[in-house]
C-alpha positions in Angstrom: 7.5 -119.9 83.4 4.0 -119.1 84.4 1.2 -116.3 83.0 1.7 -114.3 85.8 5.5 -114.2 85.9 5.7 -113.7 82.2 3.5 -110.1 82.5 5.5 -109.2 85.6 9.0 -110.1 83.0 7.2 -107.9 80.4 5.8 -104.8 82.8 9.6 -104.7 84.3 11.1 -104.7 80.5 8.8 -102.0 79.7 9.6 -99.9 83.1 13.5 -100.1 82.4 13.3 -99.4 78.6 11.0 -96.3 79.6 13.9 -95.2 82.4 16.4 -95.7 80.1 14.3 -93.5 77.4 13.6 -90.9 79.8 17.2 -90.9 81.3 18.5 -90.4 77.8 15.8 -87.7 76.8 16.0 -85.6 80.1 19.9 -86.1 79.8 20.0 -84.7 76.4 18.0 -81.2 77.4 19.8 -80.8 80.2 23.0 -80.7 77.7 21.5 -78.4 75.0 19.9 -75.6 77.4 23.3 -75.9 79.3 24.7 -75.2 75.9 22.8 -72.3 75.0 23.3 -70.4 78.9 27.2 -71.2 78.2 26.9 -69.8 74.4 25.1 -66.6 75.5 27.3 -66.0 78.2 30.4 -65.9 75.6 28.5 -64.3 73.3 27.6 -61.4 75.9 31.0 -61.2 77.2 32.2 -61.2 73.5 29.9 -57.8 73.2 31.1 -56.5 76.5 34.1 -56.8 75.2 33.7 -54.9 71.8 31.7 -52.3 73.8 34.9 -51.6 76.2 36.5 -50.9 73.1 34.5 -48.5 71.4 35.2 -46.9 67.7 35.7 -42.9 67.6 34.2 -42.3 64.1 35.9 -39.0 63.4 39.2 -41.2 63.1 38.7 -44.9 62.7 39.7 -47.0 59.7 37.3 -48.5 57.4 38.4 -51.4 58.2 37.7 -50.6 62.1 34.4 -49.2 61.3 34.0 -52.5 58.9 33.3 -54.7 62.7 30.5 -52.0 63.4 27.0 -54.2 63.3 25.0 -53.6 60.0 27.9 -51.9 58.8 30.1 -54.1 55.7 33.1 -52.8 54.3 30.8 -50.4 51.8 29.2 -48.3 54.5 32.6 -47.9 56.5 34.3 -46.8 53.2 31.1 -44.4 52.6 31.7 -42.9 56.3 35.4 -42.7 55.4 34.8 -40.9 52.5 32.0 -38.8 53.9 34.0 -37.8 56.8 37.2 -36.8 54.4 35.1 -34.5 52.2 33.3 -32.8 54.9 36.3 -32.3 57.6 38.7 -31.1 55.2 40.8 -28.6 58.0 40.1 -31.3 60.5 39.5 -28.4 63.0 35.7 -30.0 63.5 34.6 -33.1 63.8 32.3 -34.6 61.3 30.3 -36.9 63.9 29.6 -35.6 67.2 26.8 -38.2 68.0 25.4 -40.4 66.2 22.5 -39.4 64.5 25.3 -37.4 62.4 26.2 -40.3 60.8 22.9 -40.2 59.3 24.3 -38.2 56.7 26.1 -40.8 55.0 24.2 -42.4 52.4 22.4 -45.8 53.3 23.1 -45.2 57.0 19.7 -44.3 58.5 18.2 -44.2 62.3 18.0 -48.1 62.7 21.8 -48.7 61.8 22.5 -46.0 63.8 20.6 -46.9 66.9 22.5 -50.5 66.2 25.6 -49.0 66.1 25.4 -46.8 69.0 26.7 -48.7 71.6 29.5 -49.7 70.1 30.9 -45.9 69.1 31.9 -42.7 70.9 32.4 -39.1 69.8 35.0 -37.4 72.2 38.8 -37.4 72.5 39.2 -38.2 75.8 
């Protein structure tokens, strides 16, 4: 084998191993951002979801008001408890928007703005 054929046996080595590297590399972020789009789309339709099924305050469940972002199974037997000592006739409703539930200790404007999309204060 001559000089000349050796270099051109070397530069062609080097060009496929670089393809093959690049193929792999360019392969493998094409497969992770495809994976994040497809895990943000669930995860929006999974909030879409839980936003078509809003939580009436004045008569959910702790354990109901447990899904609420920000909110654990503390705050949503505080806002249980709140809502049973102050609506003792039940002829009003304790929350009628959301800044109500301020009221109920350790729930303050930023749980509330996070939790507003995900409630609703009327009967029908």
């Amino acid at each position: 084998m001559g000089k000349n054929n050796k270099k051109q046996f070397a530069a062609s080595k080097m060009l496929w191993i670089t393809t093959l590297l690049l193929t792999i590399y360019c392969g493998h972020k094409y497969y992770v951002n495809t994976w994040r789009i497809d895990r943000k789309a669930i995860n929006e339709n999974e909030n879409l979801k839980v936003i078509e099924d809003r939580i009436n305050p004045n008569n959910a469940s702790w354990a109901s008001l447990a899904r609420l972002p920000g909110i654990g199974e503390t705050l949503a037997k505080a806002i249980v408890e709140y809502r049973q000592l102050n609506e003792p006739e039940k002829k009003q409703k304790c929350f009628n928007r959301c800044e109500d539930l301020d009221n109920v200790k350790g729930i303050g404007p930023a749980k509330c703005a996070q939790m507003r999309p995900y409630l609703f204060f009327n009967d029908g």
